[in-house]
RONUMAR-741348 format. One record per atom (N, C-alpha, C): atom name; residue number from 1; x, y, z; residue in three letters. Coordinates in nm, 3 decimals, m for minus. Layout:
BEGIN
<site><vexnu>CA</vexnu><doba>NUM</doba><east>X</east><north>Y</north><up>Z</up><fise>ALA</fise></site>
...
//
This chain:
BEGIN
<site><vexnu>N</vexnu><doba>1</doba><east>19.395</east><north>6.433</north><up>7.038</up><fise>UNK</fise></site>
<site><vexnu>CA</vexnu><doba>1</doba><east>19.436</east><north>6.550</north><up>7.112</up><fise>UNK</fise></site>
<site><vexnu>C</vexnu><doba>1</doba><east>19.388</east><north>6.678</north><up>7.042</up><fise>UNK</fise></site>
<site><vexnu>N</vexnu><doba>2</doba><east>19.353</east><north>6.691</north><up>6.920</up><fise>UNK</fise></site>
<site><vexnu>CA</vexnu><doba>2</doba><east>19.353</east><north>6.811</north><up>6.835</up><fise>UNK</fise></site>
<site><vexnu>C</vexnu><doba>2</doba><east>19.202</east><north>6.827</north><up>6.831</up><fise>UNK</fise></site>
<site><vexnu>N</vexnu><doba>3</doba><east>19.182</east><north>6.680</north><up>6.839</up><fise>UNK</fise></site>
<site><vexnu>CA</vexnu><doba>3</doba><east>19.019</east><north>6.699</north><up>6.836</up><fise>UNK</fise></site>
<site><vexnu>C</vexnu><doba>3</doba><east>18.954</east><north>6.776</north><up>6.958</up><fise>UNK</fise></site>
<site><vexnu>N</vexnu><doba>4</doba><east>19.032</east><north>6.765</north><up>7.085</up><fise>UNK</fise></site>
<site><vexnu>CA</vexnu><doba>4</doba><east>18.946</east><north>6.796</north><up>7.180</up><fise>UNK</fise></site>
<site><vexnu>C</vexnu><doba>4</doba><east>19.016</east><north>6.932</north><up>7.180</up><fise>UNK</fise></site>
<site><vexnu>N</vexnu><doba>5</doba><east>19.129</east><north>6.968</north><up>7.131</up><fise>UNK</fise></site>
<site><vexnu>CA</vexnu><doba>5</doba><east>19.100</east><north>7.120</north><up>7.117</up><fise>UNK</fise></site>
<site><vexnu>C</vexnu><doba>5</doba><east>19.059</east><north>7.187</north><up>7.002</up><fise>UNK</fise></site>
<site><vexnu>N</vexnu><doba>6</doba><east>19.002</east><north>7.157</north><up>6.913</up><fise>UNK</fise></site>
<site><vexnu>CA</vexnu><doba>6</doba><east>18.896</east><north>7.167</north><up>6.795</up><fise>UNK</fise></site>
<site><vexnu>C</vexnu><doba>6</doba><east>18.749</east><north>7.235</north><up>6.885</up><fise>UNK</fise></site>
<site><vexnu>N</vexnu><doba>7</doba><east>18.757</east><north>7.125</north><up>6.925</up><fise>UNK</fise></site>
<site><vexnu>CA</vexnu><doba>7</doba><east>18.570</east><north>7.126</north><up>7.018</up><fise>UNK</fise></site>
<site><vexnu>C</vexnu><doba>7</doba><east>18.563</east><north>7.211</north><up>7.116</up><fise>UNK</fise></site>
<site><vexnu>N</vexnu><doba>8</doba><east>18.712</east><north>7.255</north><up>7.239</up><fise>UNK</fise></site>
<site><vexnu>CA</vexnu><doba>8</doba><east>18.742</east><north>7.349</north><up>7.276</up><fise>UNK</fise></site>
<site><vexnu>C</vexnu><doba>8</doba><east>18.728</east><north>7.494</north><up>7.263</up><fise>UNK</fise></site>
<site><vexnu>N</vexnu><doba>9</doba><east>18.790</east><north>7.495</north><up>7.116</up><fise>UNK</fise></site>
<site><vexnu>CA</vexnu><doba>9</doba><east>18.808</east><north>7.590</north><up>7.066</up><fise>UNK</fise></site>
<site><vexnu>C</vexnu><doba>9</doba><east>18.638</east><north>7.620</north><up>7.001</up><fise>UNK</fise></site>
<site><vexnu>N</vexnu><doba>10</doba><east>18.561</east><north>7.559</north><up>6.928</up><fise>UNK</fise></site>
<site><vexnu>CA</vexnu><doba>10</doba><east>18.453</east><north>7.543</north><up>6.905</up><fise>UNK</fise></site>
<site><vexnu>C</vexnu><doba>10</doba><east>18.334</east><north>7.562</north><up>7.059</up><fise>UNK</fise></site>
<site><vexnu>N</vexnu><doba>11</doba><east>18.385</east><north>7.537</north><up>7.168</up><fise>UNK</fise></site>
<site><vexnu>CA</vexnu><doba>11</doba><east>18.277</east><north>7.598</north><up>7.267</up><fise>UNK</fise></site>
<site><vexnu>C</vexnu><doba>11</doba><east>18.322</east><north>7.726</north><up>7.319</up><fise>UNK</fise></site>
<site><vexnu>N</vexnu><doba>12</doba><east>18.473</east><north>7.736</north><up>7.321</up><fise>UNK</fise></site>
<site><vexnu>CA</vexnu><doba>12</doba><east>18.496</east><north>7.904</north><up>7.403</up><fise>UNK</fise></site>
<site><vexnu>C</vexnu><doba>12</doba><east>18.390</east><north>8.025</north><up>7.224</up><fise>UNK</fise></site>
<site><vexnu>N</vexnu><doba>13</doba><east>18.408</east><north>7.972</north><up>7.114</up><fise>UNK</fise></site>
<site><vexnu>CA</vexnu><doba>13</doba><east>18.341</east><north>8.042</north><up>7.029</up><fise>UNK</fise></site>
<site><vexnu>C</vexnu><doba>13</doba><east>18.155</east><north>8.075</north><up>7.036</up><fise>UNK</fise></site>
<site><vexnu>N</vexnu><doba>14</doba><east>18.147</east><north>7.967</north><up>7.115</up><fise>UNK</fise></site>
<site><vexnu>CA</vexnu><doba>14</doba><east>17.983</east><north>7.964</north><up>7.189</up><fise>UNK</fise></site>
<site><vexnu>C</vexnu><doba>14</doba><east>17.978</east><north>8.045</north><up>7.253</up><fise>UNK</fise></site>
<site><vexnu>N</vexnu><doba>15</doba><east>18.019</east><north>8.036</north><up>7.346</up><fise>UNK</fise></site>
<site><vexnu>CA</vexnu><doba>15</doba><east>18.049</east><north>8.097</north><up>7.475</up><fise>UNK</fise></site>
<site><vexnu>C</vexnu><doba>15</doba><east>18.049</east><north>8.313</north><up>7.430</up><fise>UNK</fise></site>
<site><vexnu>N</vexnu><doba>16</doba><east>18.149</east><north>8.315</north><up>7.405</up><fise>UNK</fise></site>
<site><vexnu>CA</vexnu><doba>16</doba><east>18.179</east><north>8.452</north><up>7.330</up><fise>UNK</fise></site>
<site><vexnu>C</vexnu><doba>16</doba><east>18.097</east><north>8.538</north><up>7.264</up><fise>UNK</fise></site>
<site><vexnu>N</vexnu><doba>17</doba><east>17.985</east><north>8.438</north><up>7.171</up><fise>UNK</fise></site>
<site><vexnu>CA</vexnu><doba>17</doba><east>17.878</east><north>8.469</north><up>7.128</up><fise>UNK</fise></site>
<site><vexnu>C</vexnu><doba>17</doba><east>17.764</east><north>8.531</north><up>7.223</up><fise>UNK</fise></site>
<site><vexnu>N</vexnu><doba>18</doba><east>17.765</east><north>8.446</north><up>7.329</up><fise>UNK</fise></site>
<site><vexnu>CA</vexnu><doba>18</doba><east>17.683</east><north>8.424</north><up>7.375</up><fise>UNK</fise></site>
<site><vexnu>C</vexnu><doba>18</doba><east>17.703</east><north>8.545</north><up>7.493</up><fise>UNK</fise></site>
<site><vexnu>N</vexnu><doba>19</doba><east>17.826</east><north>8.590</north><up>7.535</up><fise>UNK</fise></site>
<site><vexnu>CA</vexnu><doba>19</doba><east>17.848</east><north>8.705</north><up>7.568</up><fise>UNK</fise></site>
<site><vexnu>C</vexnu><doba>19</doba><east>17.818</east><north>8.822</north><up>7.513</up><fise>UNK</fise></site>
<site><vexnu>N</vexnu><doba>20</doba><east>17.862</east><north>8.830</north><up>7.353</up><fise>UNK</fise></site>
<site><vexnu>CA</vexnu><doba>20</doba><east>17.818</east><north>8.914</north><up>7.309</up><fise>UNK</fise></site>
<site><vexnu>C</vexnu><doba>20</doba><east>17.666</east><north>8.977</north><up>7.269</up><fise>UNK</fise></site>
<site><vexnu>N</vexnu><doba>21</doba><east>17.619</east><north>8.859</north><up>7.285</up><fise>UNK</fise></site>
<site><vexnu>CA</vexnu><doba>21</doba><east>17.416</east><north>8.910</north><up>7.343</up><fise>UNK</fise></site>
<site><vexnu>C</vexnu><doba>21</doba><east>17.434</east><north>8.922</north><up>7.455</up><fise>UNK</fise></site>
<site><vexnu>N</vexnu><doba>22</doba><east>17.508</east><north>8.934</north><up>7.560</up><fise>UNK</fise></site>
<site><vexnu>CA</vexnu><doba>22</doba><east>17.476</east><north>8.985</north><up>7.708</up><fise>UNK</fise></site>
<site><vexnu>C</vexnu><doba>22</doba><east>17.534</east><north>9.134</north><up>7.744</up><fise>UNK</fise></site>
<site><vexnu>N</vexnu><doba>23</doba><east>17.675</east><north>9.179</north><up>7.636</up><fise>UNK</fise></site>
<site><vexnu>CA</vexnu><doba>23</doba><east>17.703</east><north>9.265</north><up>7.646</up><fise>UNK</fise></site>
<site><vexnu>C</vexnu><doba>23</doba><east>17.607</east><north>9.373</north><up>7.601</up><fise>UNK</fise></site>
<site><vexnu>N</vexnu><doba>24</doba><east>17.623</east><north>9.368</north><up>7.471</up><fise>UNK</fise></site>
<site><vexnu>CA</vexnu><doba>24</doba><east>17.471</east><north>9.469</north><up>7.420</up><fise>UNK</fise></site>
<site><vexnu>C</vexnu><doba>24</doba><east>17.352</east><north>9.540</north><up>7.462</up><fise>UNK</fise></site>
<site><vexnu>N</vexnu><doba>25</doba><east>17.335</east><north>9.394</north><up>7.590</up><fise>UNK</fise></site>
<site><vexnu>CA</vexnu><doba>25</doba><east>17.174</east><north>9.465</north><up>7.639</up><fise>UNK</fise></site>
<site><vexnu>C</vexnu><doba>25</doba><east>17.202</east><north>9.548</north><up>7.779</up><fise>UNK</fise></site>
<site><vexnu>N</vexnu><doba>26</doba><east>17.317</east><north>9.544</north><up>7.787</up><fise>UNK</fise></site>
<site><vexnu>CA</vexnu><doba>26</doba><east>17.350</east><north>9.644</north><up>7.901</up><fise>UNK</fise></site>
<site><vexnu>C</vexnu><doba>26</doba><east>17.334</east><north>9.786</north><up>7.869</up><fise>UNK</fise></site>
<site><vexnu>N</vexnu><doba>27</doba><east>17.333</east><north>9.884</north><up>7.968</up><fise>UNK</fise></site>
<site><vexnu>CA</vexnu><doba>27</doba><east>17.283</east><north>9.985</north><up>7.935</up><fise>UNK</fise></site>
<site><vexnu>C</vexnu><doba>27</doba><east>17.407</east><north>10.072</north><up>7.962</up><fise>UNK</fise></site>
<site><vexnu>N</vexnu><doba>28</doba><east>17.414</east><north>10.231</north><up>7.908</up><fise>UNK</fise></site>
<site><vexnu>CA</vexnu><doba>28</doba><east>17.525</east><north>10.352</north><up>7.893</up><fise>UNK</fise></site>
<site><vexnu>C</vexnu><doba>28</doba><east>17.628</east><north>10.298</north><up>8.050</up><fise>UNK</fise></site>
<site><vexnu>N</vexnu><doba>29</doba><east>17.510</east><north>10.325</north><up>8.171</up><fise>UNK</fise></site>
<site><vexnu>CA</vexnu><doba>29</doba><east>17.572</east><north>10.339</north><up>8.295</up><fise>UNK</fise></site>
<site><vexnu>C</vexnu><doba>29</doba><east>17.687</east><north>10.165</north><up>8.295</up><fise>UNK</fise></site>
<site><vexnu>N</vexnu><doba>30</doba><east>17.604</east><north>10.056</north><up>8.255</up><fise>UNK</fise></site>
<site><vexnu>CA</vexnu><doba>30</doba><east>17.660</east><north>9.923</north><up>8.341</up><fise>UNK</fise></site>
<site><vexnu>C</vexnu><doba>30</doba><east>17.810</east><north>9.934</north><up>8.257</up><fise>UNK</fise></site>
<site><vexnu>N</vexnu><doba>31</doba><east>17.792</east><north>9.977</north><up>8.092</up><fise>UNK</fise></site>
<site><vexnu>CA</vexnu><doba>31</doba><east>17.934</east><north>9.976</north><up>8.002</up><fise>UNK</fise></site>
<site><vexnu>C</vexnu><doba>31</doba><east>17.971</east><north>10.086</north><up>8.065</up><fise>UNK</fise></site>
<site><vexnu>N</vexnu><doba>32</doba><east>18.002</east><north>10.183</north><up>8.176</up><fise>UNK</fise></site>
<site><vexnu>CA</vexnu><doba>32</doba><east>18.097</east><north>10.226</north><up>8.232</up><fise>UNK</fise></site>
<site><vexnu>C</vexnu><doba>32</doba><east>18.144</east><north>10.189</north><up>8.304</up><fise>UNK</fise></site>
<site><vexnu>N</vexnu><doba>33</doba><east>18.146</east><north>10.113</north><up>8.365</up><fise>UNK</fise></site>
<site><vexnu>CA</vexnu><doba>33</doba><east>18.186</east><north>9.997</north><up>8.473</up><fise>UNK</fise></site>
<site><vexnu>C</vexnu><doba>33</doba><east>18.180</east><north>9.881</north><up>8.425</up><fise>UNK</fise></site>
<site><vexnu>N</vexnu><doba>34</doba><east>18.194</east><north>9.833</north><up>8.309</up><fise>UNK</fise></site>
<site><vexnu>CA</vexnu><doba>34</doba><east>18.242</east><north>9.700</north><up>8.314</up><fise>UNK</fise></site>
<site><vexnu>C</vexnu><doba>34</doba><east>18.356</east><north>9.645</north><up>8.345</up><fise>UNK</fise></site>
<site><vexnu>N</vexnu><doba>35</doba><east>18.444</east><north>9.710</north><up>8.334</up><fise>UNK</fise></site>
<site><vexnu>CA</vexnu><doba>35</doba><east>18.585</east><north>9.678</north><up>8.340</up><fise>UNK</fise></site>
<site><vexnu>C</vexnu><doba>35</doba><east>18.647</east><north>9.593</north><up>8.441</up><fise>UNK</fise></site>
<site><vexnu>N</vexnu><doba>36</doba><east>18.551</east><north>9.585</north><up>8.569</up><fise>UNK</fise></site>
<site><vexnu>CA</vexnu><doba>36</doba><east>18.539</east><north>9.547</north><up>8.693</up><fise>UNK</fise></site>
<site><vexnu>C</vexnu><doba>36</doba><east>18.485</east><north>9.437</north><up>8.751</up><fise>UNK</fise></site>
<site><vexnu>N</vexnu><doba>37</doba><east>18.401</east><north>9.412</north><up>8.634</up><fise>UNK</fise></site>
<site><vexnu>CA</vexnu><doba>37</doba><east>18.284</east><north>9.285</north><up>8.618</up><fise>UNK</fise></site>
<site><vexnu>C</vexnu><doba>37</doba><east>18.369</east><north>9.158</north><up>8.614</up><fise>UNK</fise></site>
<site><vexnu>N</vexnu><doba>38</doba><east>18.292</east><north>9.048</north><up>8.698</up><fise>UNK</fise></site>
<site><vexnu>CA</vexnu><doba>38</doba><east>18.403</east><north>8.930</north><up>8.645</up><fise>UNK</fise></site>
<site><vexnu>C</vexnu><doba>38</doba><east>18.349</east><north>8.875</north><up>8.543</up><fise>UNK</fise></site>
<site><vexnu>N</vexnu><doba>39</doba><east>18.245</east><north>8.942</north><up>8.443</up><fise>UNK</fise></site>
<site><vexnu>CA</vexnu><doba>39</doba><east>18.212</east><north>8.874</north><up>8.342</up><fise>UNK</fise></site>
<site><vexnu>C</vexnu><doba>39</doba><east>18.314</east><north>8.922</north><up>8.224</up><fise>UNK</fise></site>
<site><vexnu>N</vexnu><doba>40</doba><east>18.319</east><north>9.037</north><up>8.225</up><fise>UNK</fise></site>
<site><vexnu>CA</vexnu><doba>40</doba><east>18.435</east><north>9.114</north><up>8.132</up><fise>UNK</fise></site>
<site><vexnu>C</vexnu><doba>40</doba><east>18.592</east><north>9.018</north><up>8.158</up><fise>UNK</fise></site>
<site><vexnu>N</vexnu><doba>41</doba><east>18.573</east><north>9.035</north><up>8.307</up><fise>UNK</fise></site>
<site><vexnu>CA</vexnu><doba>41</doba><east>18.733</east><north>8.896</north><up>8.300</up><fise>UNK</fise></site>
<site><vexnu>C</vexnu><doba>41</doba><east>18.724</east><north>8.744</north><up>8.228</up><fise>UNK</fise></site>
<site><vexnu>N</vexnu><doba>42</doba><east>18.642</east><north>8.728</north><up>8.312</up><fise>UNK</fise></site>
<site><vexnu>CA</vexnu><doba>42</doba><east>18.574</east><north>8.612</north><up>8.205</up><fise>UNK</fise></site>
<site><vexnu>C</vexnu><doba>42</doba><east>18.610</east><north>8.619</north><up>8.039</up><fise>UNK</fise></site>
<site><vexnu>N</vexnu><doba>43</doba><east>18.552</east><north>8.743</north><up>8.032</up><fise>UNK</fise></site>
<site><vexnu>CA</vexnu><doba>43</doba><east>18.535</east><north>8.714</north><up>7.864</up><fise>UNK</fise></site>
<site><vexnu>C</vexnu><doba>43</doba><east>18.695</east><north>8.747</north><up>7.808</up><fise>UNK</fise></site>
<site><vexnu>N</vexnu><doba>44</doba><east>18.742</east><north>8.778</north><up>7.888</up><fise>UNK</fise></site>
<site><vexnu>CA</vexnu><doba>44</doba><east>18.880</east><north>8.852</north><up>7.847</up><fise>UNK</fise></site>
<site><vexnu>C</vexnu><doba>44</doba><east>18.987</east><north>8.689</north><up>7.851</up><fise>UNK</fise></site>
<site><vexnu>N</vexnu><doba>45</doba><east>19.003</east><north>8.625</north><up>7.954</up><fise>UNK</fise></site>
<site><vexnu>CA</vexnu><doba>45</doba><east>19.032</east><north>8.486</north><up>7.959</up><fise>UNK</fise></site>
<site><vexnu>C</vexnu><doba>45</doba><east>18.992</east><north>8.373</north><up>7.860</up><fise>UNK</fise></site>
<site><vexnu>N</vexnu><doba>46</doba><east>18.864</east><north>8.391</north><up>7.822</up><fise>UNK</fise></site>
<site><vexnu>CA</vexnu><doba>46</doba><east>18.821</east><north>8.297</north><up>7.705</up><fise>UNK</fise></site>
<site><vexnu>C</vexnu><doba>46</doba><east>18.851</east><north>8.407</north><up>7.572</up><fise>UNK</fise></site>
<site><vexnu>N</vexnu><doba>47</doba><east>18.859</east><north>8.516</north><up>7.563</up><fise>UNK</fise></site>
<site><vexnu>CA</vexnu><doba>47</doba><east>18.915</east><north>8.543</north><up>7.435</up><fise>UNK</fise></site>
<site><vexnu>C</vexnu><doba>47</doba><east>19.071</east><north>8.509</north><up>7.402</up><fise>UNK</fise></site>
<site><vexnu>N</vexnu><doba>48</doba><east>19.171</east><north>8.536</north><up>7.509</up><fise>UNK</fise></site>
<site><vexnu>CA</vexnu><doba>48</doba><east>19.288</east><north>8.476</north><up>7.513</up><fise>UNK</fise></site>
<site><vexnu>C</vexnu><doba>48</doba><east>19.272</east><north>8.325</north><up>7.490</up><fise>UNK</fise></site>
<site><vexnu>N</vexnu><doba>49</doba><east>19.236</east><north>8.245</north><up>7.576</up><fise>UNK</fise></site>
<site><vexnu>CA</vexnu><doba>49</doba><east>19.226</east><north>8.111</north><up>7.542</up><fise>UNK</fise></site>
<site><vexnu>C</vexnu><doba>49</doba><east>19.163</east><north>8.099</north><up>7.398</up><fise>UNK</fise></site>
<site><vexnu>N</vexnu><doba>50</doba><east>19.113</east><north>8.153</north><up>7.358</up><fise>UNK</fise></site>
<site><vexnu>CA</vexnu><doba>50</doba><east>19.055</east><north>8.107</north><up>7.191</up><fise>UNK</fise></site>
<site><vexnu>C</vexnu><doba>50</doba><east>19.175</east><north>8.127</north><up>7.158</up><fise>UNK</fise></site>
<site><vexnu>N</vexnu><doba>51</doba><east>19.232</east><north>8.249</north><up>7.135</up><fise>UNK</fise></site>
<site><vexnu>CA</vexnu><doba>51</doba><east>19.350</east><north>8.289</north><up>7.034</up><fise>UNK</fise></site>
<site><vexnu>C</vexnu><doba>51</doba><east>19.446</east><north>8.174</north><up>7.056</up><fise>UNK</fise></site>
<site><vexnu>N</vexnu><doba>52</doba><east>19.508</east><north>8.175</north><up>7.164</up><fise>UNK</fise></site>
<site><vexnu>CA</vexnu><doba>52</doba><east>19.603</east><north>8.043</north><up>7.209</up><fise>UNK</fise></site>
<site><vexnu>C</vexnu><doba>52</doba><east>19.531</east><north>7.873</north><up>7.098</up><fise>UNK</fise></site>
<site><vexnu>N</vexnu><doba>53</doba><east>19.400</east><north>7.893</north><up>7.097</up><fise>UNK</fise></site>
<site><vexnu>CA</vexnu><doba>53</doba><east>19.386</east><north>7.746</north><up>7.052</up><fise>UNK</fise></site>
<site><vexnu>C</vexnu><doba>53</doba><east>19.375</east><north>7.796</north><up>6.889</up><fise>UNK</fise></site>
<site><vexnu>N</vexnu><doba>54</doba><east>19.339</east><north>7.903</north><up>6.859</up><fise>UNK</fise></site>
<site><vexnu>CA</vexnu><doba>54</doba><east>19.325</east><north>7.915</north><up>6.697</up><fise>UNK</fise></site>
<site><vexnu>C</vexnu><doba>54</doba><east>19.495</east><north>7.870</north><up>6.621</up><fise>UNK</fise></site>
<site><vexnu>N</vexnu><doba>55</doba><east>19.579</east><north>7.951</north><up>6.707</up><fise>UNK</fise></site>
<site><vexnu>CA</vexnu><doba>55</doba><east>19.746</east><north>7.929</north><up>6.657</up><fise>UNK</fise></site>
<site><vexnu>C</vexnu><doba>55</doba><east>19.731</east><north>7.764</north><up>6.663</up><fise>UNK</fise></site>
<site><vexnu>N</vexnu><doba>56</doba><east>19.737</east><north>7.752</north><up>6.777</up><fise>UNK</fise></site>
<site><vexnu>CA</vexnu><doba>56</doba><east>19.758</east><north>7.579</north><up>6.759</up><fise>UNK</fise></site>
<site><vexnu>C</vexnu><doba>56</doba><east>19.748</east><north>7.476</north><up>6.698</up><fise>UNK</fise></site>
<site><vexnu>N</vexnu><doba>57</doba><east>19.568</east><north>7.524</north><up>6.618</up><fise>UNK</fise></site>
<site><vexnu>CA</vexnu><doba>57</doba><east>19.528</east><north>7.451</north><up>6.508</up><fise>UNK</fise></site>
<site><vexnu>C</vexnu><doba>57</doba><east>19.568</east><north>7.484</north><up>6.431</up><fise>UNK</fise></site>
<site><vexnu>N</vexnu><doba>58</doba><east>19.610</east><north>7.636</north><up>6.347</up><fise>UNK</fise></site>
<site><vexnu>CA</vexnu><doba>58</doba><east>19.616</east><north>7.666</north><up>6.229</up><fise>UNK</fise></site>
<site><vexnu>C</vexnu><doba>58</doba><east>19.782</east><north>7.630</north><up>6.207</up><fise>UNK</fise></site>
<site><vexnu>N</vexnu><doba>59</doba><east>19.870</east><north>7.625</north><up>6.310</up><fise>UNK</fise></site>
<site><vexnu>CA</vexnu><doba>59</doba><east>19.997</east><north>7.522</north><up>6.308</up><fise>UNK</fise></site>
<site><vexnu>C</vexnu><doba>59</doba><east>19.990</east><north>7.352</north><up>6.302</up><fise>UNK</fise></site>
<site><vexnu>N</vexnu><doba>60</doba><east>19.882</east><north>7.286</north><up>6.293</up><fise>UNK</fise></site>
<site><vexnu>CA</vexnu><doba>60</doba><east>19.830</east><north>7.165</north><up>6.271</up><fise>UNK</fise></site>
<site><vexnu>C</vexnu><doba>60</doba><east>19.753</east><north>7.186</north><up>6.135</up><fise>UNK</fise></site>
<site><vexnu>N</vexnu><doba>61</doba><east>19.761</east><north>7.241</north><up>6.047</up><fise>UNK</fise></site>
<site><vexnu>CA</vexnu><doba>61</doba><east>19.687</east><north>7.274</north><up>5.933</up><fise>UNK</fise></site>
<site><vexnu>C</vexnu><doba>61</doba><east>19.563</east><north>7.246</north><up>5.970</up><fise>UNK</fise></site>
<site><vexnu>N</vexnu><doba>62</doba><east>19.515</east><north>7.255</north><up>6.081</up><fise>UNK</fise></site>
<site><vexnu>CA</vexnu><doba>62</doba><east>19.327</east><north>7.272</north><up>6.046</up><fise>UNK</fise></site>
<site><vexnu>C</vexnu><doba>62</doba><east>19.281</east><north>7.403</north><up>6.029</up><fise>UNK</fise></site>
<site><vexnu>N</vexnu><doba>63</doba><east>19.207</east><north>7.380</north><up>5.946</up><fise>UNK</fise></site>
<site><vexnu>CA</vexnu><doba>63</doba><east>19.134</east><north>7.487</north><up>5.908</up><fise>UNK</fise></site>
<site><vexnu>C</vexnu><doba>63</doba><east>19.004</east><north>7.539</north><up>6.056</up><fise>UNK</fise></site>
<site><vexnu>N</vexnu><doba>64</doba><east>19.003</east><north>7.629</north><up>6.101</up><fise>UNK</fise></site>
<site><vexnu>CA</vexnu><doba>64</doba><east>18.884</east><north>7.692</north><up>6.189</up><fise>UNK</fise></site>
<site><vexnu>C</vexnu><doba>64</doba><east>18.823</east><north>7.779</north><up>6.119</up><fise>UNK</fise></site>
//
């Protein structure tokens, strides 16, 4: 069970990354309006869901 939220937790951290090269290359105008984007929700849902799985493990003594 811990494992698959290990690996979980290990792809929403992909993921996030991988946002964060998409955020960057946006330009002045699109980061005024992101807020609206369902990618920004997106990323806002998988940053919650990470946090939720980091507690979980680090209450299972694994180390992340």
């Amino acid at each position: 069970m811990l494992d698959k939220k290990l690996e979980e937790y290990n792809h929403i951290l992909k993921r996030i990354d991988r946002a964060s090269k998409y955020f960057k290359s946006l330009s002045d105008k699109e980061i005024e309006a992101i807020e609206d984007t369902k990618e920004y929700q997106l990323l806002g849902q998988l940053i919650h869901r990470a946090n939720e799985l980091y507690i979980e493990l680090r209450e299972a003594n694994i180390n992340v």
